[in-house]
C-alpha positions as CSV (number, residue, x, y, z in Angstrom):
1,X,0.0,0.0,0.0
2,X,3.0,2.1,-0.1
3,X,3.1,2.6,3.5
4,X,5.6,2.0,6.1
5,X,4.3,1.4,9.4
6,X,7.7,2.2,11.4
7,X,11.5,1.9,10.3
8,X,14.5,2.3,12.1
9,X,17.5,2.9,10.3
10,X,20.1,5.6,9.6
11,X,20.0,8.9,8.6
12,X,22.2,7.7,5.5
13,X,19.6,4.8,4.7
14,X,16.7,7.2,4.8
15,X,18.2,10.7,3.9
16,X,17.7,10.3,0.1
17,X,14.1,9.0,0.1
18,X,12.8,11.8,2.8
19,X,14.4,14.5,0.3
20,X,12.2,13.1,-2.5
21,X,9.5,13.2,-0.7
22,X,8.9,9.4,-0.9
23,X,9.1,8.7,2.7
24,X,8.6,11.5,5.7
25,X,11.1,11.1,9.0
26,X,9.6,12.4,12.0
27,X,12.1,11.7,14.5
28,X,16.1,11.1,14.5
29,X,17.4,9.7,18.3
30,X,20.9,11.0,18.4
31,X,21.9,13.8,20.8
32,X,21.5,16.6,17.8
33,X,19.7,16.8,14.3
34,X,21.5,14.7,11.9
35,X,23.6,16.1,9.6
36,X,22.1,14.6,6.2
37,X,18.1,15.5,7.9
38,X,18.8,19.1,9.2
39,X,14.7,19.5,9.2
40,X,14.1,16.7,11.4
41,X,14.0,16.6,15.2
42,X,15.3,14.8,17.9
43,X,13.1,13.2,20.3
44,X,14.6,15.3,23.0
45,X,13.6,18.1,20.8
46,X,10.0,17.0,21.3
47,X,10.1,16.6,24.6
48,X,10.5,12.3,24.6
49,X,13.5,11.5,27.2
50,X,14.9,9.5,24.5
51,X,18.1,9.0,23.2
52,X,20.4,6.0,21.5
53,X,22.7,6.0,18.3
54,X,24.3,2.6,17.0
55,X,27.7,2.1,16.7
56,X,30.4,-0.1,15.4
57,X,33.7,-1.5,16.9
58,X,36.2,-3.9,15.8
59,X,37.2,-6.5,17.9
60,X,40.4,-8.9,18.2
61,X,40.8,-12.2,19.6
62,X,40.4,-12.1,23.2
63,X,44.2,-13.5,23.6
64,X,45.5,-10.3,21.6
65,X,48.6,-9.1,23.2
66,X,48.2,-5.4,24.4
67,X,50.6,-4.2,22.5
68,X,49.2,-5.6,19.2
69,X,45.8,-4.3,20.8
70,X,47.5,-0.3,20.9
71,X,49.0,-0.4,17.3
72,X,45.4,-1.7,15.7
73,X,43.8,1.2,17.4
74,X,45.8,3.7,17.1
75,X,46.2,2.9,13.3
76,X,42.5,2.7,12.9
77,X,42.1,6.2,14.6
78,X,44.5,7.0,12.4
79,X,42.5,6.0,9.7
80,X,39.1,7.7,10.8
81,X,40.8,10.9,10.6
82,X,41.6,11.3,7.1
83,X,39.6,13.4,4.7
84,X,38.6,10.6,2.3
85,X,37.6,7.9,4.9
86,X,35.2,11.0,6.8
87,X,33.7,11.6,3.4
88,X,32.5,8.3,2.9
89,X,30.9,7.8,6.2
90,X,29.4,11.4,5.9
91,X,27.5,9.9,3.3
92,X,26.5,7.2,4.8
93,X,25.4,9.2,8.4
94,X,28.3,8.0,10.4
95,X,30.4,9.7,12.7
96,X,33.6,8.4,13.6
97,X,34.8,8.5,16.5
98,X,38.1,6.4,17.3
99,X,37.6,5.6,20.8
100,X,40.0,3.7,22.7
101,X,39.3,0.4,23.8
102,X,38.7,1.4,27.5
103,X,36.0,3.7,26.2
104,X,34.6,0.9,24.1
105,X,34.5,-0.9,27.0
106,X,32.9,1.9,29.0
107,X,30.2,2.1,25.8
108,X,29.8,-1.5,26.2
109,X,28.7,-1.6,29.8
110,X,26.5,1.5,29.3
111,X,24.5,0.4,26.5
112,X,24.1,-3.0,28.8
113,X,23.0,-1.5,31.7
114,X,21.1,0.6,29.7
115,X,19.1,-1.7,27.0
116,X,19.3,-4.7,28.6
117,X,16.2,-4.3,30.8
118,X,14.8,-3.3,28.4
119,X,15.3,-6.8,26.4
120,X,14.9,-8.9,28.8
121,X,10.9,-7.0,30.0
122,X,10.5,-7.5,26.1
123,X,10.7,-11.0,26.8
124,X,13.2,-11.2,23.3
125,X,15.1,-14.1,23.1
126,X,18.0,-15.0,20.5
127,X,17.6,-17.7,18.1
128,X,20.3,-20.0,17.9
């Protein structure tokens, strides 16, 4: 019917269809507007104590010396800073950040203690 009862997704996956008028976005959850949806508010903007962005991390083998740990992410960080690698995740609605692992672990626990009641009142459970 050409209707879209709810969608989650990101800025970059809808940015292009709400320009064109083919699909409206009412709300973004980050902390401010996004970037590619200037005309769109944040839940906070409307009064909704909401808030939650998704993020990405890579991860190593849980034996990786520390050392080996420190050069991947300071490379990566590295990485995120160059002009070429921001454009492309401008496009896409992501902001990269670089954090170190302590603060990915830090993210980690927050997000847990955050969504995981959440979950498990949902009554959710994995499939195998």
């Amino acid at each position: 019917g050409g209707q879209i009862a709810a969608f989650m997704g990101t800025a970059g996956d809808l940015a292009a269809h709400h320009k064109a008028g083919k699909l409206r976005v009412l709300v973004t959850s980050g902390a401010q507007r996004a970037s590619q949806l200037p005309d769109v508010p944040t839940f906070r903007e409307l009064k909704y104590d909401i808030e939650g962005a998704g993020w990405y991390a890579a991860y190593g083998h849980a034996a990786m010396p520390k050392e080996a740990i420190d050069r991947v992410s300071k490379a990566m960080s590295t990485a995120l800073r160059s002009p070429d690698l921001k454009q492309r995740f401008d496009a896409l609605g992501i902001v990269p950040t670089g954090h170190p692992p302590a603060e990915l672990a830090r993210i980690h626990k927050r997000d847990y203690e955050l969504w995981g009641p959440v979950i498990r009142a949902s009554g959710f459970k994995p499939e195998n």
